[in-house]
N, CA, C and O atoms as a Maestro MAE file, in Angstrom:
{
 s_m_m2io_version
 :::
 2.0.0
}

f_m_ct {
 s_m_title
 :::
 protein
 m_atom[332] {
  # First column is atom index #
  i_m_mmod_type
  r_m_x_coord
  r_m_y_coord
  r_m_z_coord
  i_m_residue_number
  s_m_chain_name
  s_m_pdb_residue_name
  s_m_pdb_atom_name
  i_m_atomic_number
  :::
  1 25 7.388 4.655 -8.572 1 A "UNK " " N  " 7
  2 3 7.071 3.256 -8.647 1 A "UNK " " CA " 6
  3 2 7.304 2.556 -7.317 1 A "UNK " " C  " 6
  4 15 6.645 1.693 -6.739 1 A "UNK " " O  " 8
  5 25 8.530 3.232 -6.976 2 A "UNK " " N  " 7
  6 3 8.870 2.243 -5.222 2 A "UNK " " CA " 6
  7 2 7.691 2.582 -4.540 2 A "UNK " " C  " 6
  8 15 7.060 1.552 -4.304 2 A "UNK " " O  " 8
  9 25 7.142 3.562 -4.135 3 A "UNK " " N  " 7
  10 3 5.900 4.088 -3.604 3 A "UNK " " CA " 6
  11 2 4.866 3.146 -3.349 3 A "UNK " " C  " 6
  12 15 4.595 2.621 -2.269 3 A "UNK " " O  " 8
  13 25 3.947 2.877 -5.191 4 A "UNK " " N  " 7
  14 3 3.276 1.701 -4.813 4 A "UNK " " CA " 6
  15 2 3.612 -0.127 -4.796 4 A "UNK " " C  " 6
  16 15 2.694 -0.945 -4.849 4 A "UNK " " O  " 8
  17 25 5.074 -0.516 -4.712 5 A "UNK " " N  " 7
  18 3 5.417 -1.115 -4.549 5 A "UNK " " CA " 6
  19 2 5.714 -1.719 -2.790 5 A "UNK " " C  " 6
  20 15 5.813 -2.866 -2.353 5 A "UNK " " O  " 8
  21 25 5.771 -0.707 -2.276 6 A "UNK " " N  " 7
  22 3 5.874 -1.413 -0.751 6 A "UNK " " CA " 6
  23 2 4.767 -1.883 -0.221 6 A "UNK " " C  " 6
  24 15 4.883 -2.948 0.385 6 A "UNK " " O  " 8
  25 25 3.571 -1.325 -0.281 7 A "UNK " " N  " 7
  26 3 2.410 -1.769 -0.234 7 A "UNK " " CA " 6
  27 2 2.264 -3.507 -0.964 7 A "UNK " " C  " 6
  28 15 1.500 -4.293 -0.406 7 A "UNK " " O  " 8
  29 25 2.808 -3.813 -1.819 8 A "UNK " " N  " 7
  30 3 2.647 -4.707 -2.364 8 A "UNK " " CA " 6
  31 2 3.436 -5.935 -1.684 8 A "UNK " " C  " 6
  32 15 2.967 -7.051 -1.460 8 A "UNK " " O  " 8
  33 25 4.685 -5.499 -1.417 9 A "UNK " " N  " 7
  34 3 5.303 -6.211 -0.547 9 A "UNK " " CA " 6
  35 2 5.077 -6.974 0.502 9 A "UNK " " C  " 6
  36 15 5.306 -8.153 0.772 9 A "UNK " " O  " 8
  37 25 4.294 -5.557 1.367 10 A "UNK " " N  " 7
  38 3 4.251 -5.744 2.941 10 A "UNK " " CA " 6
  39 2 3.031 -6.755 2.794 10 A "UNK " " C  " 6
  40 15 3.224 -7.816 3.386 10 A "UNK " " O  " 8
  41 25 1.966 -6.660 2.212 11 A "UNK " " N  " 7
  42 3 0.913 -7.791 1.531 11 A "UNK " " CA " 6
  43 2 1.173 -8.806 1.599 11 A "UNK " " C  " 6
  44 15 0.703 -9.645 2.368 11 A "UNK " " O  " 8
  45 25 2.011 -8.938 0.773 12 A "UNK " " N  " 7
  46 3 2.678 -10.394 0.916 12 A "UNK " " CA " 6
  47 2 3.486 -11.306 1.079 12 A "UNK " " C  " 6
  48 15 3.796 -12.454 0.759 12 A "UNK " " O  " 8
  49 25 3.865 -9.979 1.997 13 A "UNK " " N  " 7
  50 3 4.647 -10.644 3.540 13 A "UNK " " CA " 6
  51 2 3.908 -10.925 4.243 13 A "UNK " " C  " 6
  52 15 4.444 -11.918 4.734 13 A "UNK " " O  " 8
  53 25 2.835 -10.796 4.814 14 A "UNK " " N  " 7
  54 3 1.929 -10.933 5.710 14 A "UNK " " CA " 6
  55 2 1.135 -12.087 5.666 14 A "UNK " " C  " 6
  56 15 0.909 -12.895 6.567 14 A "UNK " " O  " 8
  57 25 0.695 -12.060 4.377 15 A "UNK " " N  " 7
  58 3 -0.470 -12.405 3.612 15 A "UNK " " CA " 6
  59 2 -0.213 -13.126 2.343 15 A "UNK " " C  " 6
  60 15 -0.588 -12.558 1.318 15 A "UNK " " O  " 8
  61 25 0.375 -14.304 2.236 16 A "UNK " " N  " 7
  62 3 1.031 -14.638 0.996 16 A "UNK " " CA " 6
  63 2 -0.185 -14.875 -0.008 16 A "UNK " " C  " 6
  64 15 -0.185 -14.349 -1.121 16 A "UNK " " O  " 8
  65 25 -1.448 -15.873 0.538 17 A "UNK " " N  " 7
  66 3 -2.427 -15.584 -0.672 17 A "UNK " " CA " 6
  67 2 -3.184 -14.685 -1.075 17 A "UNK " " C  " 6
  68 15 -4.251 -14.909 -1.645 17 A "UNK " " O  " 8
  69 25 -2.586 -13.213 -0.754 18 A "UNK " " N  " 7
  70 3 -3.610 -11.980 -1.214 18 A "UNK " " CA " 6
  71 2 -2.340 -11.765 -2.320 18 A "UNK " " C  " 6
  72 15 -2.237 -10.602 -2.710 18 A "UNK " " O  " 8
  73 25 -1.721 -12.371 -2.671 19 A "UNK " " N  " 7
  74 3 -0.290 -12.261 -3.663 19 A "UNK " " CA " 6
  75 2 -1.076 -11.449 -5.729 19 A "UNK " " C  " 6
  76 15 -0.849 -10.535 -6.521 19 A "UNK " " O  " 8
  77 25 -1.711 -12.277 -5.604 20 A "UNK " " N  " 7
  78 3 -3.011 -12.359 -6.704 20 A "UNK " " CA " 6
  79 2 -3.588 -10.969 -6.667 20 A "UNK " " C  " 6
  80 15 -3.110 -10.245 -7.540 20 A "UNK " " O  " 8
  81 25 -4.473 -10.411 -5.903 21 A "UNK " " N  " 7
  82 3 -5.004 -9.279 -6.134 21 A "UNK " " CA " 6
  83 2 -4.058 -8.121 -5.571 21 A "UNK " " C  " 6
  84 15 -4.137 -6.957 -5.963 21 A "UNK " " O  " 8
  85 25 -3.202 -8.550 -4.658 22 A "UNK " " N  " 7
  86 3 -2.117 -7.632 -3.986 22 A "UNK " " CA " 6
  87 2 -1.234 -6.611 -6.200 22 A "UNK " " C  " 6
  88 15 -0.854 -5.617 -6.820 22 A "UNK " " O  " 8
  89 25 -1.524 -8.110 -6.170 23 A "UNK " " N  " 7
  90 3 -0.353 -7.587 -8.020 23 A "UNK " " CA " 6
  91 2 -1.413 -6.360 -8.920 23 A "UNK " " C  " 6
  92 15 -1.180 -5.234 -9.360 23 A "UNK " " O  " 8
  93 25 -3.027 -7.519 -8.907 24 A "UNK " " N  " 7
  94 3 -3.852 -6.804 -9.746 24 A "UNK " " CA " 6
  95 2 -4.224 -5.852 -10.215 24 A "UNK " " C  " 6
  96 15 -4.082 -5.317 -11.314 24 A "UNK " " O  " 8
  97 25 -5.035 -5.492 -8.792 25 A "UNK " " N  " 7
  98 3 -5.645 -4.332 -8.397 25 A "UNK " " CA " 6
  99 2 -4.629 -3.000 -9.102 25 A "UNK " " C  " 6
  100 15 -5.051 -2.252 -9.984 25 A "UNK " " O  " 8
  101 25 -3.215 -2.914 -8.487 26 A "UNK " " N  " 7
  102 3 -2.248 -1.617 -8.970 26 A "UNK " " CA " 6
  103 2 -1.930 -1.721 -10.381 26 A "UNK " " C  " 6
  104 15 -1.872 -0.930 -11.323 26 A "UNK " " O  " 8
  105 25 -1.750 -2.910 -10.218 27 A "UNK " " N  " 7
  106 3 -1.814 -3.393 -12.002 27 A "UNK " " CA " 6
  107 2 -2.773 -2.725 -12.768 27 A "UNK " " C  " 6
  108 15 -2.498 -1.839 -13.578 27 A "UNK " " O  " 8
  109 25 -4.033 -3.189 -12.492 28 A "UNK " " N  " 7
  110 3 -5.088 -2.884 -13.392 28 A "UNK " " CA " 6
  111 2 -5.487 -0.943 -13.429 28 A "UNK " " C  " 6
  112 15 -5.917 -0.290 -14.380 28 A "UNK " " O  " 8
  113 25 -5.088 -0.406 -11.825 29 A "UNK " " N  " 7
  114 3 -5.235 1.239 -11.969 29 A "UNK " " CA " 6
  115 2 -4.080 2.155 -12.899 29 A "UNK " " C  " 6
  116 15 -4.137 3.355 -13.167 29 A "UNK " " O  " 8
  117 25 -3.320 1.437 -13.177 30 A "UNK " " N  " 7
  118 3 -2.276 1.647 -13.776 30 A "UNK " " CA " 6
  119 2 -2.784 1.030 -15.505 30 A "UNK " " C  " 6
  120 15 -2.801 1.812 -16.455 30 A "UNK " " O  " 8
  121 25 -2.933 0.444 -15.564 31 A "UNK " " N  " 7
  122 3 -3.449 0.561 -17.157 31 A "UNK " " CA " 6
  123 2 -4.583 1.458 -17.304 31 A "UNK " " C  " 6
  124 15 -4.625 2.297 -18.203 31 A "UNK " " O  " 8
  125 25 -5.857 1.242 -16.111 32 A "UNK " " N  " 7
  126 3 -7.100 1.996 -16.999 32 A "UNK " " CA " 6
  127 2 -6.407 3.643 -16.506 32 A "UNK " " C  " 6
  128 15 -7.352 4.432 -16.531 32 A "UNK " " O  " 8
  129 25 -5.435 4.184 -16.191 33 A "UNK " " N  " 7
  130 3 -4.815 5.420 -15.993 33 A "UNK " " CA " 6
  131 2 -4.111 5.416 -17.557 33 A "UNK " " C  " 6
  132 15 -4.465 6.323 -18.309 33 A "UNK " " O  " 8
  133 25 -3.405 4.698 -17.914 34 A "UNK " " N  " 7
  134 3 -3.042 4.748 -19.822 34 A "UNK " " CA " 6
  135 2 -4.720 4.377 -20.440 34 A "UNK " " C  " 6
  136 15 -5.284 5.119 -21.244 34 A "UNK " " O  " 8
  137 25 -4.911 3.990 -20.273 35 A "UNK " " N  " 7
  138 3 -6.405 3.865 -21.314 35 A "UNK " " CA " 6
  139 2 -7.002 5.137 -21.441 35 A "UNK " " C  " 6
  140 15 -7.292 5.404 -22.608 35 A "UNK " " O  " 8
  141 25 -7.322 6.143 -20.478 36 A "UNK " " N  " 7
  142 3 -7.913 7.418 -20.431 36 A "UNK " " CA " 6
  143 2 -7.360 8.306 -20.717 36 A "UNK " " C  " 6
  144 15 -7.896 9.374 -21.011 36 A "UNK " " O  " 8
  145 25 -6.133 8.090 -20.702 37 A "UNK " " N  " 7
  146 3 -4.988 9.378 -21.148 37 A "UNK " " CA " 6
  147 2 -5.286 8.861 -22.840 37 A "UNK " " C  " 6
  148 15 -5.749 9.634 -23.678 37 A "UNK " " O  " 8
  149 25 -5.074 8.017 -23.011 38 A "UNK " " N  " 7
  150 3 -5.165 7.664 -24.867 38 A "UNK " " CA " 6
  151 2 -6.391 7.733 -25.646 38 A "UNK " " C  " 6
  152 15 -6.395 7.786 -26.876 38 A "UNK " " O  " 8
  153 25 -7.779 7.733 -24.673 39 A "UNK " " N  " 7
  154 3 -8.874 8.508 -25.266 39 A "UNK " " CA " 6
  155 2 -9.008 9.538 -25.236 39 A "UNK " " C  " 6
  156 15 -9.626 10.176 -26.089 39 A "UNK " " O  " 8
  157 25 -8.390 10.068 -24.098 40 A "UNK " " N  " 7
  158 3 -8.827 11.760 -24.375 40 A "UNK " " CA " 6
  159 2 -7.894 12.434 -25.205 40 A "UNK " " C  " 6
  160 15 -8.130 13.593 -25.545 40 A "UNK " " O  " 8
  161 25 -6.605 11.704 -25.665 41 A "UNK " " N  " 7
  162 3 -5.431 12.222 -27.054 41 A "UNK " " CA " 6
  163 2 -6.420 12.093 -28.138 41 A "UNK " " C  " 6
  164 15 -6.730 13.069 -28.821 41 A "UNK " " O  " 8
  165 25 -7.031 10.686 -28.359 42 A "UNK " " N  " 7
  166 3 -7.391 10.482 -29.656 42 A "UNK " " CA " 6
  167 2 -9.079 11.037 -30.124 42 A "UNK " " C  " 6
  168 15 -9.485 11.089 -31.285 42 A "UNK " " O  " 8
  169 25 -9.903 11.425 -28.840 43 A "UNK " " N  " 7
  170 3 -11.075 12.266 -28.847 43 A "UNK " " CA " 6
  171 2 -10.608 13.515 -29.072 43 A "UNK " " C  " 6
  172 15 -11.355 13.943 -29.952 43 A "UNK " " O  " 8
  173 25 -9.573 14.624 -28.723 44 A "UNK " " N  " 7
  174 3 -9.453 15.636 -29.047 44 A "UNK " " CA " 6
  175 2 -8.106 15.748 -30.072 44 A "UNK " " C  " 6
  176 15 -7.195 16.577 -30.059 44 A "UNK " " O  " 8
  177 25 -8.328 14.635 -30.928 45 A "UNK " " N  " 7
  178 3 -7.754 15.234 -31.667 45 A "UNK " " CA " 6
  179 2 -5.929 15.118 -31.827 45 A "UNK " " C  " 6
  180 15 -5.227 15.268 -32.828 45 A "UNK " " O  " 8
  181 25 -5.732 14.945 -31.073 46 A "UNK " " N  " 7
  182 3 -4.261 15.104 -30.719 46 A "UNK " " CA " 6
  183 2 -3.562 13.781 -30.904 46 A "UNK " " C  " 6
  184 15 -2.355 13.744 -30.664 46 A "UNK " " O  " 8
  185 25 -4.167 12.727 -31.290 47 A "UNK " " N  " 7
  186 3 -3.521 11.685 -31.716 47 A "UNK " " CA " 6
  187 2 -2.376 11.166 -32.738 47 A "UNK " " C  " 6
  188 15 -2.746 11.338 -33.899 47 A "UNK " " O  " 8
  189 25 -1.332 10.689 -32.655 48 A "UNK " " N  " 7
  190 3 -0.310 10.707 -33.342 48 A "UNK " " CA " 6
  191 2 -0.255 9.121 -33.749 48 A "UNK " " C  " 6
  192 15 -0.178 8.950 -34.966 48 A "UNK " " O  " 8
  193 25 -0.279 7.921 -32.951 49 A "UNK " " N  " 7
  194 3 0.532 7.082 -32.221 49 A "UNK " " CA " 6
  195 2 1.146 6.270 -31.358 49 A "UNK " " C  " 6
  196 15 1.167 5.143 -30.863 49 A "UNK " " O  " 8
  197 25 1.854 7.798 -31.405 50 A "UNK " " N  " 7
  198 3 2.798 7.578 -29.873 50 A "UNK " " CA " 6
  199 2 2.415 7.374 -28.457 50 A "UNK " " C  " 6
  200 15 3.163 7.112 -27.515 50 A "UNK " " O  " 8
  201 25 0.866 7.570 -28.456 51 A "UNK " " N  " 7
  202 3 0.586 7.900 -27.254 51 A "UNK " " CA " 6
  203 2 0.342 5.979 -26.358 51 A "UNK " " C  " 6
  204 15 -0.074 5.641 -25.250 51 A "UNK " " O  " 8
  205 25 0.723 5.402 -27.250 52 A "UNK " " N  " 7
  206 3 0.553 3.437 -26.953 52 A "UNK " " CA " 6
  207 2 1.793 3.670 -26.047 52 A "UNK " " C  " 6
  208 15 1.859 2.961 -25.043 52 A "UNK " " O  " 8
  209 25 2.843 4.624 -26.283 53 A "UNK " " N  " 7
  210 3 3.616 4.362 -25.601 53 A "UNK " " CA " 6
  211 2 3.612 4.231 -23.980 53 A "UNK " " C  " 6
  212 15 4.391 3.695 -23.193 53 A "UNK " " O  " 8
  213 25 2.368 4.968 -23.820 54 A "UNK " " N  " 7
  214 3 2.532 5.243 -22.155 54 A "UNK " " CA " 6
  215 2 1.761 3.809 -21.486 54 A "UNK " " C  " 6
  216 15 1.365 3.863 -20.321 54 A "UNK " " O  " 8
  217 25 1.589 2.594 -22.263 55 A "UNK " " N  " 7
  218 3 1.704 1.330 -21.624 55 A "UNK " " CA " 6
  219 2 2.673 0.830 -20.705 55 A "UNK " " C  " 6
  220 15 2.660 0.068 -19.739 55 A "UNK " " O  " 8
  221 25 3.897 1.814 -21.601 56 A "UNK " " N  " 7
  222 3 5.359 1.304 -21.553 56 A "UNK " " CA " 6
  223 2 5.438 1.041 -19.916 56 A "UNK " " C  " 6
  224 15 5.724 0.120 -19.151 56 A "UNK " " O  " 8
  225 25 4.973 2.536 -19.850 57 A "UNK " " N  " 7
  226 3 5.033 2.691 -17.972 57 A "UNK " " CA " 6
  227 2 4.335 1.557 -17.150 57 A "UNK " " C  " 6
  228 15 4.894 0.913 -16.263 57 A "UNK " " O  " 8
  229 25 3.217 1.420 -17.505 58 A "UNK " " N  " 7
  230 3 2.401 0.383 -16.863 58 A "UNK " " CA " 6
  231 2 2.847 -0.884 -16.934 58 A "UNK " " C  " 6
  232 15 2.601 -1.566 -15.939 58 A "UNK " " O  " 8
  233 25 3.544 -1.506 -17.990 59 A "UNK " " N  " 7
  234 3 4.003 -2.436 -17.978 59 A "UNK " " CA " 6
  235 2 5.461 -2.829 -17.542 59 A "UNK " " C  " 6
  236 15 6.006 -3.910 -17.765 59 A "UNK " " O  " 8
  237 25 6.178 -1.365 -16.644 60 A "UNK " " N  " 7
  238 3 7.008 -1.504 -16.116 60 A "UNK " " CA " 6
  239 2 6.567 -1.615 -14.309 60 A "UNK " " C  " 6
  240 15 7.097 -2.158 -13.339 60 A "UNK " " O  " 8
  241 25 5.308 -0.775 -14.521 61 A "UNK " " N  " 7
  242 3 4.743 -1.253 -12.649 61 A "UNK " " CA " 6
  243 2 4.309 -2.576 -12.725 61 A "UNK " " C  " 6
  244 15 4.181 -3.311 -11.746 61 A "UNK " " O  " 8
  245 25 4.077 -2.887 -13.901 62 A "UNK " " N  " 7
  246 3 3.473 -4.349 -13.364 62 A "UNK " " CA " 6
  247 2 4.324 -5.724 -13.065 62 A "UNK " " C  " 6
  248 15 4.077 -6.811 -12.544 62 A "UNK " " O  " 8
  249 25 5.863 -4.863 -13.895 63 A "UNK " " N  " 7
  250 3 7.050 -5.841 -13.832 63 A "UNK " " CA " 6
  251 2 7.307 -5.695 -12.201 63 A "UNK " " C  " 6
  252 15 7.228 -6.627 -11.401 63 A "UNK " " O  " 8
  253 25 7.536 -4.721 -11.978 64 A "UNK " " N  " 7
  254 3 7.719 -4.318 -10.252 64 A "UNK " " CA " 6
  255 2 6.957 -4.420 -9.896 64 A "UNK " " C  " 6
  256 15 7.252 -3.781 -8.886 64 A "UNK " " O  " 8
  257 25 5.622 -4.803 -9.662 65 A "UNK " " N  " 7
  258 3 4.749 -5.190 -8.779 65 A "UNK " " CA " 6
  259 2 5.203 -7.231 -8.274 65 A "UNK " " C  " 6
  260 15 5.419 -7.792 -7.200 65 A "UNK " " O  " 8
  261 25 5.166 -7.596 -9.399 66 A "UNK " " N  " 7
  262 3 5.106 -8.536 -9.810 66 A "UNK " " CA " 6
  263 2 7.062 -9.335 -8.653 66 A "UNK " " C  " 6
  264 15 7.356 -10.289 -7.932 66 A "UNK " " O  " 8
  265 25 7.604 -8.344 -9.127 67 A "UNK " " N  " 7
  266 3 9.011 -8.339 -8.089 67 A "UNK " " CA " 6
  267 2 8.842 -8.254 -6.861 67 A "UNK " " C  " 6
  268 15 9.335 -9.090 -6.105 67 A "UNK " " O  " 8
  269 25 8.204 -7.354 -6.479 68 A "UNK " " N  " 7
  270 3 7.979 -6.567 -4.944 68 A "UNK " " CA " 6
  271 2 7.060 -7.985 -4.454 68 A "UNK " " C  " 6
  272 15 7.593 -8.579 -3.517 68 A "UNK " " O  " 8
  273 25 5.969 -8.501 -4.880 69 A "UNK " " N  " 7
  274 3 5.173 -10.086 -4.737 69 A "UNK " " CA " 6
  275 2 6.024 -10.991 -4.168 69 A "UNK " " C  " 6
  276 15 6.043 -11.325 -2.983 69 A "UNK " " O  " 8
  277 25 6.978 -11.513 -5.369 70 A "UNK " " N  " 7
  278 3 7.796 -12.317 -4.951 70 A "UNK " " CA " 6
  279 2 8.688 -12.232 -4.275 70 A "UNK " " C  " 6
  280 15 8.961 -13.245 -3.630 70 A "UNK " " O  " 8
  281 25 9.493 -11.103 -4.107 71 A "UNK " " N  " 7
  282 3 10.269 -10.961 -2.573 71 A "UNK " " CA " 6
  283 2 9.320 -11.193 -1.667 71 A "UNK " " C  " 6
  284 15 9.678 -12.103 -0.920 71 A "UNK " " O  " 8
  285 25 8.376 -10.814 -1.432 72 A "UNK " " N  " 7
  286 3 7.252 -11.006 -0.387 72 A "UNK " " CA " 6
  287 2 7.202 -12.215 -0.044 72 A "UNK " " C  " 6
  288 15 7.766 -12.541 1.001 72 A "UNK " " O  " 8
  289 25 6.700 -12.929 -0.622 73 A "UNK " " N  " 7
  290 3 6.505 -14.254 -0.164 73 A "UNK " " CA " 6
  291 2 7.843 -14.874 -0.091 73 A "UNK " " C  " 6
  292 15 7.995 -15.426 0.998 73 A "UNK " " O  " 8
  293 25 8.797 -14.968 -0.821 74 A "UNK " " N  " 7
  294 3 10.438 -15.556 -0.583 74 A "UNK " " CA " 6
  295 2 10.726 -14.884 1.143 74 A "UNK " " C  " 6
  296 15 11.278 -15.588 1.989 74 A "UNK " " O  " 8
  297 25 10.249 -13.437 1.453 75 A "UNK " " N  " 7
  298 3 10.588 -13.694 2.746 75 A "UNK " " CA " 6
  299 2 9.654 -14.253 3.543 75 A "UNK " " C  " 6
  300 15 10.121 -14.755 4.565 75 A "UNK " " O  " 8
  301 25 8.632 -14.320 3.425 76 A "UNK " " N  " 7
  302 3 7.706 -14.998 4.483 76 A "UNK " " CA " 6
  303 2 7.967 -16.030 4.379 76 A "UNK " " C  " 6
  304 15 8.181 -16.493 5.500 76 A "UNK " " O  " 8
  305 25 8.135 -17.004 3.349 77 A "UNK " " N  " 7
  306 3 9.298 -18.389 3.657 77 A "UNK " " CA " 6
  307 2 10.087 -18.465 4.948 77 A "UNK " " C  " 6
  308 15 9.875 -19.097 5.982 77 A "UNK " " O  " 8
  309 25 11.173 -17.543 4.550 78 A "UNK " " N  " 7
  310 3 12.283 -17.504 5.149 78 A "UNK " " CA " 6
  311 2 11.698 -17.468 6.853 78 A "UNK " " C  " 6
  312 15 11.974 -18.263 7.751 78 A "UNK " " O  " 8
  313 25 10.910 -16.388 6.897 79 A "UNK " " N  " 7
  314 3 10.431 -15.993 7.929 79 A "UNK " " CA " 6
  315 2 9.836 -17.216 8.958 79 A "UNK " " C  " 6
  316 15 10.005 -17.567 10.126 79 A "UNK " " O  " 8
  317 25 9.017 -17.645 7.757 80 A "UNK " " N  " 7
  318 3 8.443 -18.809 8.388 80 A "UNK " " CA " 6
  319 2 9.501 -20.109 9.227 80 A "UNK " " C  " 6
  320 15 9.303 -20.721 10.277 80 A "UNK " " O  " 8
  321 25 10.310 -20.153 8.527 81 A "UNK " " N  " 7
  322 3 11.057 -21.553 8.465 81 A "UNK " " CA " 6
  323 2 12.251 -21.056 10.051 81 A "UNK " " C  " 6
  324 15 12.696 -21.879 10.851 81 A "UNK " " O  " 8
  325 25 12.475 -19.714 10.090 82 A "UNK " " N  " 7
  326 3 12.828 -19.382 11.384 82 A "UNK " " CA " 6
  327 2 12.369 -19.221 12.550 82 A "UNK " " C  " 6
  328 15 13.077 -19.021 13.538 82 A "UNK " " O  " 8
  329 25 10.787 -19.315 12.551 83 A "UNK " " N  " 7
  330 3 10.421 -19.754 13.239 83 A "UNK " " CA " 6
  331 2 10.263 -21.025 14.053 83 A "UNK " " C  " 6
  332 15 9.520 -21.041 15.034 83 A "UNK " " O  " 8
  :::
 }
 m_bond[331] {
  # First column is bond index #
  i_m_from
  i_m_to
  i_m_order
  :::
  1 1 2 1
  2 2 3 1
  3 3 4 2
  4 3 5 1
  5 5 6 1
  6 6 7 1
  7 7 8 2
  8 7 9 1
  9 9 10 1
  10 10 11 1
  11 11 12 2
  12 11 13 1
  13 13 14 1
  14 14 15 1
  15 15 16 2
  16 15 17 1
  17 17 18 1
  18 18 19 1
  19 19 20 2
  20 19 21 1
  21 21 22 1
  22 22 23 1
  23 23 24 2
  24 23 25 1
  25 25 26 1
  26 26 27 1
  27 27 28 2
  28 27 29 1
  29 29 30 1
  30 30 31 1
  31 31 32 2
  32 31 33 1
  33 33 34 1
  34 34 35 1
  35 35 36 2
  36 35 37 1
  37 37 38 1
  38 38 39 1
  39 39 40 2
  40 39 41 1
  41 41 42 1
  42 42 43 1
  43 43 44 2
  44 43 45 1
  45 45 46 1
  46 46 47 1
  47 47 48 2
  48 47 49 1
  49 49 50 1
  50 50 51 1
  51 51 52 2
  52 51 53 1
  53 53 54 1
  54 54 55 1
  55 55 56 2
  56 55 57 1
  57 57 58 1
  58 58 59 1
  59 59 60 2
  60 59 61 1
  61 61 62 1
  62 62 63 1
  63 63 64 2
  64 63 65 1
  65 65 66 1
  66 66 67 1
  67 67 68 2
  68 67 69 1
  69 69 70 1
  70 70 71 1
  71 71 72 2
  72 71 73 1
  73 73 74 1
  74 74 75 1
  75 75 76 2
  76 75 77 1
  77 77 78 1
  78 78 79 1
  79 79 80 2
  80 79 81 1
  81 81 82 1
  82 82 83 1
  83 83 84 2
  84 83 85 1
  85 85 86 1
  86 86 87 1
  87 87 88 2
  88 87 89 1
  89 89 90 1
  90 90 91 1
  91 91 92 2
  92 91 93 1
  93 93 94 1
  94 94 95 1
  95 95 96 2
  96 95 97 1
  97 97 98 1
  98 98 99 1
  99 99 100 2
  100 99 101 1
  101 101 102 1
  102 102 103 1
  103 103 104 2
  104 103 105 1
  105 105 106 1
  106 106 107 1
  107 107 108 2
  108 107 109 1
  109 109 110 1
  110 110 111 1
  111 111 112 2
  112 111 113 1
  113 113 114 1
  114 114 115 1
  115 115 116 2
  116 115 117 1
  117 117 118 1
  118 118 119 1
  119 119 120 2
  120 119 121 1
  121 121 122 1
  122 122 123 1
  123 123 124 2
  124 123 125 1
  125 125 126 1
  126 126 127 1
  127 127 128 2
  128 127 129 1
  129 129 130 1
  130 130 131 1
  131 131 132 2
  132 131 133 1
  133 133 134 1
  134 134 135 1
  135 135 136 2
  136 135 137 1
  137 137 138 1
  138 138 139 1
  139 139 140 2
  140 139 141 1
  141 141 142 1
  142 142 143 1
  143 143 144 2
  144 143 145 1
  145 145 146 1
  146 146 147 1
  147 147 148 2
  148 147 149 1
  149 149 150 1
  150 150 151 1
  151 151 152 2
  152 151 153 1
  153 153 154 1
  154 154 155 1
  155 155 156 2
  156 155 157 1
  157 157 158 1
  158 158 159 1
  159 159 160 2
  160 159 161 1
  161 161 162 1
  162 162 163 1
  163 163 164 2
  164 163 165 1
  165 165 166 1
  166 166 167 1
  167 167 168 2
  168 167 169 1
  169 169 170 1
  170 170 171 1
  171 171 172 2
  172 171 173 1
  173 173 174 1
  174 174 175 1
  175 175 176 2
  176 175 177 1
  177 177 178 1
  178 178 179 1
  179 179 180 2
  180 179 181 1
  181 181 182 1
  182 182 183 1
  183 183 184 2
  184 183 185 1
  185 185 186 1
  186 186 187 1
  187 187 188 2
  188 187 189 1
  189 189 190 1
  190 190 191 1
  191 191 192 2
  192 191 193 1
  193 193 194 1
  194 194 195 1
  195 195 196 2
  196 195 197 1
  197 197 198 1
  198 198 199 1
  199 199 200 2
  200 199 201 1
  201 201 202 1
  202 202 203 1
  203 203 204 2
  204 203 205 1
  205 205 206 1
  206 206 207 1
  207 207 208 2
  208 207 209 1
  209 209 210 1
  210 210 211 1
  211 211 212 2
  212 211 213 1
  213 213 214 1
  214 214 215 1
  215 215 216 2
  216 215 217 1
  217 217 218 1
  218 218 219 1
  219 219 220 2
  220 219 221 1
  221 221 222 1
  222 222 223 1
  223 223 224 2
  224 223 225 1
  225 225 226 1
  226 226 227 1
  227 227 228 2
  228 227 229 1
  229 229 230 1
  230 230 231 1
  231 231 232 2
  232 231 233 1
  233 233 234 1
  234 234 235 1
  235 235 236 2
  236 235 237 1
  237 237 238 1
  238 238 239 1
  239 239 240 2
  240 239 241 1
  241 241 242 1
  242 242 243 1
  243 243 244 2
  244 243 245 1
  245 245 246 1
  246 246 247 1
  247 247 248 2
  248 247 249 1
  249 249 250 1
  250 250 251 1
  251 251 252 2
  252 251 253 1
  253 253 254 1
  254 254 255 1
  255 255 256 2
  256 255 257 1
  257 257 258 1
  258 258 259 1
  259 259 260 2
  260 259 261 1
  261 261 262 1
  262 262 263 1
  263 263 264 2
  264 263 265 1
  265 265 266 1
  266 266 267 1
  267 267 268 2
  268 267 269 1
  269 269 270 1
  270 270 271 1
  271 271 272 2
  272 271 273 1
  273 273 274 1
  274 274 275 1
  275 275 276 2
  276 275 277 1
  277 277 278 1
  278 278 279 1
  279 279 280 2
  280 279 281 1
  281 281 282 1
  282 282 283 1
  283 283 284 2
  284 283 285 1
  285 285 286 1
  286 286 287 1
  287 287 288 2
  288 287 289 1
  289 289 290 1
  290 290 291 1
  291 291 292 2
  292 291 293 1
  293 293 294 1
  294 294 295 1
  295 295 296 2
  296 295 297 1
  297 297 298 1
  298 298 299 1
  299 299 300 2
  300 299 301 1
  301 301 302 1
  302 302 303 1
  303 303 304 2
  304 303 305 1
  305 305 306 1
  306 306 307 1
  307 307 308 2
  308 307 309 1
  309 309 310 1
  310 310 311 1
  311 311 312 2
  312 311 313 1
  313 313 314 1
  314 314 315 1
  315 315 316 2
  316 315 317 1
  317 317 318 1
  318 318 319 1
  319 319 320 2
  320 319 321 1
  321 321 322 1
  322 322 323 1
  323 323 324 2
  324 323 325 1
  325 325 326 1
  326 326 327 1
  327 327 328 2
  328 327 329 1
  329 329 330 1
  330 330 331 1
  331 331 332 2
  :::
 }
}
């Protein structure tokens, strides 16, 4: 998760209004990555359930994306104002 989180960061540190798609974009590859894993359980067959669970994950990158954002811009504040 730290992985694609620095990327997100450095974004918007730089770049505070790319803050928006900086979140999205990983956001959104990260769900349609659970969406395809849960059709191809429930096309072959192998469906239980359980398999909703692997949102879980995605909705923990999106909590950390969403973190990694706002440090971003809290330092480009900072950054700014020392200037």
């Amino acid at each position: 998760m730290v992985g694609l989180a620095v990327p997100v960061w450095w974004v918007t540190r730089t770049l505070p209004w790319l803050a928006v798609p900086a979140v999205v974009i990983p956001t959104y590859a990260t769900f349609h990555v659970a969406s395809t894993v849960i059709d191809r359980y429930l096309d072959s067959g192998w469906g239980d359930g359980l398999e909703v669970f692997s949102y879980v994950n995605s909705l923990g990158h999106a909590l950390v994306f969403l973190v990694a954002a706002a440090i971003g811009i809290f330092s480009w504040r900072r950054r700014r104002r020392a200037l």
